[in-house]
N, CA, C and O of each residue as an XYZ file, in Angstrom:
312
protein
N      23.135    -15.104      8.073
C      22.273    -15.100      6.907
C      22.887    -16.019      5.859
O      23.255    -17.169      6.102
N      22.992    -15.238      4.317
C      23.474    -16.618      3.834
C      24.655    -16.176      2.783
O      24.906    -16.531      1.631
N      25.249    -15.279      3.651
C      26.644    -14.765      3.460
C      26.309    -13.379      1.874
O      25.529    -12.440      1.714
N      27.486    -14.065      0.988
C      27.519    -13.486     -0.109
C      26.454    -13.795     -1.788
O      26.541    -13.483     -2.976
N      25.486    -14.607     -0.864
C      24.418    -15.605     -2.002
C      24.017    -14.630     -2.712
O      23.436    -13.828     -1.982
N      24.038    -14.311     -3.732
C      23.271    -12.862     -4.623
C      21.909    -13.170     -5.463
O      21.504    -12.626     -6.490
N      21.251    -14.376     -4.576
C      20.223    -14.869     -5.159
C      19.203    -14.897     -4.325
O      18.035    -14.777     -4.694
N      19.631    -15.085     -2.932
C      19.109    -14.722     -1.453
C      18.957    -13.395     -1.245
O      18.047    -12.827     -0.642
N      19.977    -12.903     -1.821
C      19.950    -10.904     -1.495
C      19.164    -10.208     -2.316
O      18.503     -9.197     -2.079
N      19.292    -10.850     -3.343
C      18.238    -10.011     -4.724
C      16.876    -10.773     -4.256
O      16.053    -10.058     -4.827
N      16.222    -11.628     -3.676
C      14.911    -12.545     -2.964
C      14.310    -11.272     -2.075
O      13.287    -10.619     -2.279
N      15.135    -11.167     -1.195
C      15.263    -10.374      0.547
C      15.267     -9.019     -0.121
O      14.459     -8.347      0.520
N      15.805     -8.251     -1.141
C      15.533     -7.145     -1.304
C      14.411     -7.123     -2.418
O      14.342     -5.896     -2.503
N      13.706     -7.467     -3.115
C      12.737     -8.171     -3.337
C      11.100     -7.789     -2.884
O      10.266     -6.944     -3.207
N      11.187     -8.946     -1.938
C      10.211     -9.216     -0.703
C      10.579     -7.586     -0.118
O       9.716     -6.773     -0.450
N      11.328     -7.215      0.411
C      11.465     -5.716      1.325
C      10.590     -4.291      1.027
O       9.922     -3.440      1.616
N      11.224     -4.763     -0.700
C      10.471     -3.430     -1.214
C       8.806     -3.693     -1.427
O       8.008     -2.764     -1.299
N       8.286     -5.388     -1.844
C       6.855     -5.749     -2.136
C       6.570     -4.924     -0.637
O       5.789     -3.980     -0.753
N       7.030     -5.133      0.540
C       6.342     -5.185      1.984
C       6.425     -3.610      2.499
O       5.930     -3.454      3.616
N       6.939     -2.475      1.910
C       7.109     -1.293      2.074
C       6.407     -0.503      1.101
O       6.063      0.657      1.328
N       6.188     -1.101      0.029
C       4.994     -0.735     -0.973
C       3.471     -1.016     -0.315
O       2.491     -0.287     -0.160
N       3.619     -1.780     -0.145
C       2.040     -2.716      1.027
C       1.790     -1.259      2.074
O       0.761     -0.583      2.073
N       2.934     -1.026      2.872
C       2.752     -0.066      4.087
C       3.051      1.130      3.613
O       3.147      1.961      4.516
N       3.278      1.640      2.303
C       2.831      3.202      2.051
C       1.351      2.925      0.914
O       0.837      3.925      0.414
N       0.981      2.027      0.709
C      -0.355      2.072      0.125
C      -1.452      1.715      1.600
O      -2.665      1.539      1.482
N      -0.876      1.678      2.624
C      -1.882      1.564      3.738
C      -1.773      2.746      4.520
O      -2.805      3.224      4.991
N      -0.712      3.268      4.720
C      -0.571      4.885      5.014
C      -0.993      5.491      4.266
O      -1.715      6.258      4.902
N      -1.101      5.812      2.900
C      -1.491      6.784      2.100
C      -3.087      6.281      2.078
O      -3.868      7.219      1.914
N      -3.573      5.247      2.185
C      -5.328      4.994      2.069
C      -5.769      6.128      3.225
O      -6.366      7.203      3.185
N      -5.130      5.274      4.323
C      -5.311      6.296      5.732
C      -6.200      7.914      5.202
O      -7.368      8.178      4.916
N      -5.342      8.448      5.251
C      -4.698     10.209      4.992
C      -5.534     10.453      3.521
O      -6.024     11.580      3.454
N      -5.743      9.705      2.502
C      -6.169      9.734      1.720
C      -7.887      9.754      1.610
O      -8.465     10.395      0.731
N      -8.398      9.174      2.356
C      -9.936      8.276      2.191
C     -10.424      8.884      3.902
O     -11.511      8.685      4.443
N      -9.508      9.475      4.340
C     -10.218     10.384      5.596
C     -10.926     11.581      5.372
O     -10.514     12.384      4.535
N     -12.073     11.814      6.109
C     -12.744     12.864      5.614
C     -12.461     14.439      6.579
O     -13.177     15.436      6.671
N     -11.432     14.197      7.050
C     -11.002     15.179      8.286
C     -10.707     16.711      7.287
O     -10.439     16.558      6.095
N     -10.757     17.681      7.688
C     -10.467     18.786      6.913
C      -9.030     19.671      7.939
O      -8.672     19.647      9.117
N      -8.611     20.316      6.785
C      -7.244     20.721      7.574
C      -6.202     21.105      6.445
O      -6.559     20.880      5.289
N      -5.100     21.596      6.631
C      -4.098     21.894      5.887
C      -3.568     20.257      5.830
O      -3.792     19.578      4.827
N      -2.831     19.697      7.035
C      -2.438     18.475      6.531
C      -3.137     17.222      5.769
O      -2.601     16.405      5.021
N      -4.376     17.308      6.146
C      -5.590     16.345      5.218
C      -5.720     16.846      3.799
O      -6.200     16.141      2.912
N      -5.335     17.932      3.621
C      -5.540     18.253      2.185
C      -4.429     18.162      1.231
O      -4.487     17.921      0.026
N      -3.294     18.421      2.051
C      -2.071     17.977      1.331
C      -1.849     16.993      1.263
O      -0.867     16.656      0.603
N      -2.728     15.944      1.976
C      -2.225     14.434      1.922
C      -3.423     14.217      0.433
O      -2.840     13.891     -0.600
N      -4.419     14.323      0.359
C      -5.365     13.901     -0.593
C      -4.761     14.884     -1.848
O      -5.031     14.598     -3.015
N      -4.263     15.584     -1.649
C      -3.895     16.439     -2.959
C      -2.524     15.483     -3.301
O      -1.950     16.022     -4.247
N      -1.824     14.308     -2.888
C      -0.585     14.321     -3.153
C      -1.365     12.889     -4.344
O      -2.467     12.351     -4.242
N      -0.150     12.626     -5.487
C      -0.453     11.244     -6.436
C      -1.190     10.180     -5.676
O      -1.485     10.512     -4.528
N      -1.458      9.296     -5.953
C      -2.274      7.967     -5.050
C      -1.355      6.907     -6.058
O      -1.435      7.027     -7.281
N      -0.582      5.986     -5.502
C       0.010      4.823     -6.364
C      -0.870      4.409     -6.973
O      -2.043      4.326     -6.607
N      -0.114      3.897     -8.630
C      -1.290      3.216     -9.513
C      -2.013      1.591     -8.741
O      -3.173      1.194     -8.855
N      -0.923      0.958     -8.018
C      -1.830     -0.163     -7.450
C      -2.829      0.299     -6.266
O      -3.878     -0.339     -6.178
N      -2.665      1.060     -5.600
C      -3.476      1.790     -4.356
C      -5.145      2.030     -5.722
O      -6.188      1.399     -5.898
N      -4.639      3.030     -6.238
C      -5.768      3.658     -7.082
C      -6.539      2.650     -7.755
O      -7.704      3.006     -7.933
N      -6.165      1.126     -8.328
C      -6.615      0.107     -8.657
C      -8.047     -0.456     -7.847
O      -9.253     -0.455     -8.094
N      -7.375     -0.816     -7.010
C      -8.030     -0.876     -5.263
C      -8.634     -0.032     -4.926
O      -9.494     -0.540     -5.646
N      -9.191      0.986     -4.447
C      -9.657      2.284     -4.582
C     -11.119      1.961     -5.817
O     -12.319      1.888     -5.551
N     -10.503      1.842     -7.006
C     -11.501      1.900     -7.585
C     -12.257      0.713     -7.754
O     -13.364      0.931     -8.247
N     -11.960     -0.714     -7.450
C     -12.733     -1.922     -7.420
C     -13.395     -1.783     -6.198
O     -14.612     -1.946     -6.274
N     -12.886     -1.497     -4.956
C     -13.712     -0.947     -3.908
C     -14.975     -0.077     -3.958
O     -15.964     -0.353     -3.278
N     -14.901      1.275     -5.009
C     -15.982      1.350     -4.881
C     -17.221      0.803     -6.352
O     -18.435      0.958     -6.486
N     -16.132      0.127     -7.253
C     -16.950     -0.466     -8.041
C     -17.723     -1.831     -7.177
O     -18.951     -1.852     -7.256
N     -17.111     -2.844     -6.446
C     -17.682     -4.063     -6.078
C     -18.136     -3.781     -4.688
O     -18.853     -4.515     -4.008
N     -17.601     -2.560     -4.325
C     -18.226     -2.684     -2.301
C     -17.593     -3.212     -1.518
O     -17.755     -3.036     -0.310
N     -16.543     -4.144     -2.128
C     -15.621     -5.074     -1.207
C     -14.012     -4.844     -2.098
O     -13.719     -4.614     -3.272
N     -13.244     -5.045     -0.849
C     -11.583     -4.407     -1.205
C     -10.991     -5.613     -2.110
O     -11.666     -6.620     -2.327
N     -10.064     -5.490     -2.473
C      -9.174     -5.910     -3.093
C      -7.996     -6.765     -1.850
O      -7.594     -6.141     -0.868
N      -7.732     -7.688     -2.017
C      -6.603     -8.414     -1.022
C      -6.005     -9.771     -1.817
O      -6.444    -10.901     -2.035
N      -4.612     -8.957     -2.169
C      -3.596    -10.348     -2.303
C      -3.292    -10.901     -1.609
O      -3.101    -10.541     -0.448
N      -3.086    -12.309     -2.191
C      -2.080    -13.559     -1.037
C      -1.310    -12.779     -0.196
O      -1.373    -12.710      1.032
N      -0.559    -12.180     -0.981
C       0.802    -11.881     -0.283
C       0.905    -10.616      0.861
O       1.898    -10.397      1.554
N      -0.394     -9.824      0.884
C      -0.579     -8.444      1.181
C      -0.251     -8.879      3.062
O      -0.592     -9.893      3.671
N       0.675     -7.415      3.658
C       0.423     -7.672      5.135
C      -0.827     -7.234      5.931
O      -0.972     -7.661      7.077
N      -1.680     -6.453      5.414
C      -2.271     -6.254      6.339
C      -4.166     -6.888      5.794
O      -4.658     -6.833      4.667
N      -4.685     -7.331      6.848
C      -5.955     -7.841      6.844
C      -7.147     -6.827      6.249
O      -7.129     -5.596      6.221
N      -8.140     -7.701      5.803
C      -9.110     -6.590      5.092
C      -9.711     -6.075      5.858
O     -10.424     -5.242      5.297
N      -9.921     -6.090      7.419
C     -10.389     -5.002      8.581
C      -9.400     -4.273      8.671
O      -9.596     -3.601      9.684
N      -8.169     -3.910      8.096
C      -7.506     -2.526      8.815
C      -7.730     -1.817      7.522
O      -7.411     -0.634      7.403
């Protein structure tokens, strides 16, 4: 890698956390926006919703169509 660079490491941890934020606002949509009934479906919709998730969420059902950054990993079909 690129050893002791603390400019590369603070970049890479960075980017890590943008890309793990991305995949618990796509897990929590999941579990969240399912209409399944159950003890675990309800504890998942009963839990906070991130303020950027909830952003999204609500332009979705204001415009009908999702929200997608440049940078986001996953495509607007999943």
């Amino acid at each position: 890698m690129h050893g002791d660079d603390p400019v590369a490491r603070d970049e890479y941890s960075r980017l890590s956390l943008r890309d793990m934020k991305h995949i618990r606002d796509f897990i929590t949509l999941h579990y969240f926006s399912h209409g399944r009934s159950g003890p675990l479906w309800e504890a998942c919709r009963a839990r906070p919703v991130p303020d950027g998730l909830h952003h999204k969420i609500d332009v979705l059902r204001s415009r009908g169509r999702p929200v997608r950054l440049d940078d986001e990993l996953f495509a607007e079909a999943s």
